[in-house]
C-alpha positions as CSV (number, residue, x, y, z in Angstrom):
1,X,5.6,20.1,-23.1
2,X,3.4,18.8,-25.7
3,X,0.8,15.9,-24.8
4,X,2.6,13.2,-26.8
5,X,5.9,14.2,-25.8
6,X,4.5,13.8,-22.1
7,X,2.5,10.7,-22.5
8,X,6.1,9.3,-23.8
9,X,8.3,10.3,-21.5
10,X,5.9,9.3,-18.7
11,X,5.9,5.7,-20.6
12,X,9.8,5.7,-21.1
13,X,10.5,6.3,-17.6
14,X,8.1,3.7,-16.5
15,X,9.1,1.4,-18.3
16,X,13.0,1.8,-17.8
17,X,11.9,1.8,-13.9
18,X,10.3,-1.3,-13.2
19,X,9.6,0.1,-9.8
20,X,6.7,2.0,-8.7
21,X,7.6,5.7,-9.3
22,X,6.2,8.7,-6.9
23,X,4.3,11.4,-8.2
24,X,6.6,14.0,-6.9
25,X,9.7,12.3,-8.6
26,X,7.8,12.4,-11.9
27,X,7.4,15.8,-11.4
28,X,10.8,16.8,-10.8
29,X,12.2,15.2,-13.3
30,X,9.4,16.2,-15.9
31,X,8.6,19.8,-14.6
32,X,5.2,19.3,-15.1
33,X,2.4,19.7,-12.4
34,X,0.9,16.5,-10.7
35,X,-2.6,17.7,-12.2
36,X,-1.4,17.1,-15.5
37,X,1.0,14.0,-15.0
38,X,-1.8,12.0,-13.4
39,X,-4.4,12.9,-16.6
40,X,-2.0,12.3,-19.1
41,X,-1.6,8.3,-16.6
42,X,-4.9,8.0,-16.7
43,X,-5.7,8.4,-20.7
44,X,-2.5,6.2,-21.3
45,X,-4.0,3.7,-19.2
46,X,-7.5,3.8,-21.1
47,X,-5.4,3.7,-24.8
48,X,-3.3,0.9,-23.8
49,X,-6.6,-1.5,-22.0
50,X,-8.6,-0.6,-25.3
51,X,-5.6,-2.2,-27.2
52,X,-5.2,-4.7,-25.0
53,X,-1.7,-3.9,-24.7
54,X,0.2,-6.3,-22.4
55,X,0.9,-3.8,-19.5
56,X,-0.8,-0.7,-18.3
57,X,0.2,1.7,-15.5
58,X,-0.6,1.0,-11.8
59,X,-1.5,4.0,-9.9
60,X,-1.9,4.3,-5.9
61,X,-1.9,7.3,-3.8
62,X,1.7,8.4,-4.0
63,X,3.0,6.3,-6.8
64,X,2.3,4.6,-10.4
65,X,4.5,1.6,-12.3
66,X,3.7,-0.7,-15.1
67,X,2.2,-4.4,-14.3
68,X,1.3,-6.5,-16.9
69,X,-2.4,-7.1,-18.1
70,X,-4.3,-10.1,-16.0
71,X,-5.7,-11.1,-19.5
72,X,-1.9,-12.6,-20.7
73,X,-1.8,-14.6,-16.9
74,X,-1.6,-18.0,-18.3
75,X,1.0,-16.4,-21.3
76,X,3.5,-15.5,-18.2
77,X,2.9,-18.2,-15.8
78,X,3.9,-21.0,-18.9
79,X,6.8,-18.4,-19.9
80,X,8.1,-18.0,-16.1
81,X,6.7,-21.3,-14.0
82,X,4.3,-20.6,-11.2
83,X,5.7,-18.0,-9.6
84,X,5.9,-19.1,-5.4
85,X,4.1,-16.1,-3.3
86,X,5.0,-16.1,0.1
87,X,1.9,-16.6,1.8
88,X,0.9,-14.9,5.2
89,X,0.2,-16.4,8.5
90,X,-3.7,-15.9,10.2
91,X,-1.6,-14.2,12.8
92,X,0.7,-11.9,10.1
93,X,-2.9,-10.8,8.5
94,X,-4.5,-10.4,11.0
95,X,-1.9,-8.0,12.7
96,X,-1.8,-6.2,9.1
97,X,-5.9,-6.0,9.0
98,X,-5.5,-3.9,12.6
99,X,-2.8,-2.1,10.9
100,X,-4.9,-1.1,7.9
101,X,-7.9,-0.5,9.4
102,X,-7.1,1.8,12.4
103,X,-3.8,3.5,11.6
104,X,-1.6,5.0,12.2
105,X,-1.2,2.6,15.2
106,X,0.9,1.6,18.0
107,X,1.9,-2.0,18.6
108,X,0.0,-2.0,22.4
109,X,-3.2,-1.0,20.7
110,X,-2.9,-3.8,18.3
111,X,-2.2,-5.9,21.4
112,X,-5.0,-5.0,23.0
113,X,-7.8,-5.5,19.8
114,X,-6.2,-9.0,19.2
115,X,-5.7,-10.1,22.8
116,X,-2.4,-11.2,22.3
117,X,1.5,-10.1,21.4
118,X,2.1,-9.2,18.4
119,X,6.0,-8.3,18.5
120,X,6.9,-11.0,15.9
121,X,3.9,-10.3,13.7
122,X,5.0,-6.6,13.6
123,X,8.4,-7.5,13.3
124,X,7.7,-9.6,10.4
125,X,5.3,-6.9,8.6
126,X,8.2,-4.3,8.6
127,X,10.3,-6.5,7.1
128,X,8.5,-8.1,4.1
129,X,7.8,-3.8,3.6
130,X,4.4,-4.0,4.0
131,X,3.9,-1.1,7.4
132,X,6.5,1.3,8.4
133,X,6.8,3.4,11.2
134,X,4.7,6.5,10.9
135,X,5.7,8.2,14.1
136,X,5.8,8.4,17.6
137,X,2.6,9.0,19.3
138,X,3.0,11.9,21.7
139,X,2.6,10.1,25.7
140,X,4.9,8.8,28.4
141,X,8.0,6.2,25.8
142,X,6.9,7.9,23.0
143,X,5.8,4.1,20.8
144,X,6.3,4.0,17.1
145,X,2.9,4.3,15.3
146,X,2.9,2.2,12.0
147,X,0.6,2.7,8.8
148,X,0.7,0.2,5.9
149,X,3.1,1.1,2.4
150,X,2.7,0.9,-1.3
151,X,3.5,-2.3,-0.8
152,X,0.9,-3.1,1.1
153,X,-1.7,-1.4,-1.5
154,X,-0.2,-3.5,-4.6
155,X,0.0,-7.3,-2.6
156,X,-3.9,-6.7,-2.1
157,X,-4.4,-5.0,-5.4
158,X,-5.6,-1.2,-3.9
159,X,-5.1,2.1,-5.4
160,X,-5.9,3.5,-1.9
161,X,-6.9,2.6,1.6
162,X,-10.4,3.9,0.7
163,X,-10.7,0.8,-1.4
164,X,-10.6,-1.4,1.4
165,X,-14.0,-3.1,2.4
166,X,-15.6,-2.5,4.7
167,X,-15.8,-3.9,8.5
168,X,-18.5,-6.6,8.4
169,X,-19.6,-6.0,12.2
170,X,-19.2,-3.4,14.4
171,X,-16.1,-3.8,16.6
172,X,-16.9,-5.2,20.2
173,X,-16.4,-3.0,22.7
174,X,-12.9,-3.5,24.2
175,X,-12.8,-2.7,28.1
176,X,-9.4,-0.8,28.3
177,X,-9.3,2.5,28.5
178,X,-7.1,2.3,25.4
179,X,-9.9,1.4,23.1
180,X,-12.3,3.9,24.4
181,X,-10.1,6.3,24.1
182,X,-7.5,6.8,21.8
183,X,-5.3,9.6,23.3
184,X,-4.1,7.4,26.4
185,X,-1.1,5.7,25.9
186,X,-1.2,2.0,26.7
187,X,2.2,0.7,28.0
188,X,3.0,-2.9,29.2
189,X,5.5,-3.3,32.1
């Protein structure tokens, strides 16, 4: 497949998507290695910011989709109304900031960095898409282990969880054998 011909079909299909789109879909459905689909992103994205187009692709890890350029804001916030963002909690973000930092994760070891339950907060999370479970972590009730999603990256504009600042201060030492180490299984009765 021809460069062009690429660059437009990887355009057509975003565009027609308005959802983020993996990297592997794109490559089924183009037959065309990931090497190749993410360079051909990447100088699509560099054409359309020099022309000041008014979307450009998004790209995380796993997945890319259009968003429109920050430059037209006030353009779509006259054209739509303020759009309402559901705001989260101190609790909710602070639940999500354990998540992001130290997963995969299980609920009890978030419990025992914030001091407190966090069944709701969780709860909450997983539905507004924003961690999933990643697993099971292998000790006596098996708990779910939860990571953060796409989702997660594009709320908090991230391409990857390596753009995530860094800790301010080094984390306190927690006295539970949970903290200090990782491979025993906390488990509240």
């Amino acid at each position: 497949m021809e460069r062009a011909e690429l660059m437009g079909a990887i355009e057509s299909i975003l565009y027609v998507s308005g959802e983020p789109i993996s990297f592997v879909e794109l490559q089924r459905v183009l037959e065309v290695g990931e090497e190749d689909i993410r360079s051909a992103i990447d100088e699509m994205t560099e054409t359309m910011k020099r022309e000041r187009r008014g979307f450009f692709p998004f790209i995380t890890e796993d997945t890319v989709q259009f968003i429109t350029n920050p430059d037209y804001q006030a353009w779509l916030i006259k054209y739509l109304a303020p759009p309402e963002e559901r705001t989260l909690s101190d609790s909710l973000m602070e639940t999500l900031s354990v998540i992001a930092y130290r997963q995969p994760v299980t609920r009890a070891d978030i419990e025992a960095i914030r001091g407190v339950r966090c069944e709701y907060a969780v709860s909450q999370l997983l539905k507004q898409g924003f961690i999933h479970e990643v697993g099971r972590k292998e000790c006596i009730g098996r708990p779910m282990m939860f990571g953060t999603t796409d989702a997660f990256l594009r709320r908090f504009g991230l391409h990857s969880l390596s753009d995530l600042p860094p800790l301010p201060v080094s984390e306190p030492e927690i006295g539970s054998d949970a903290a200090s180490n990782p491979d025993i299984c906390v488990r509240q009765f």
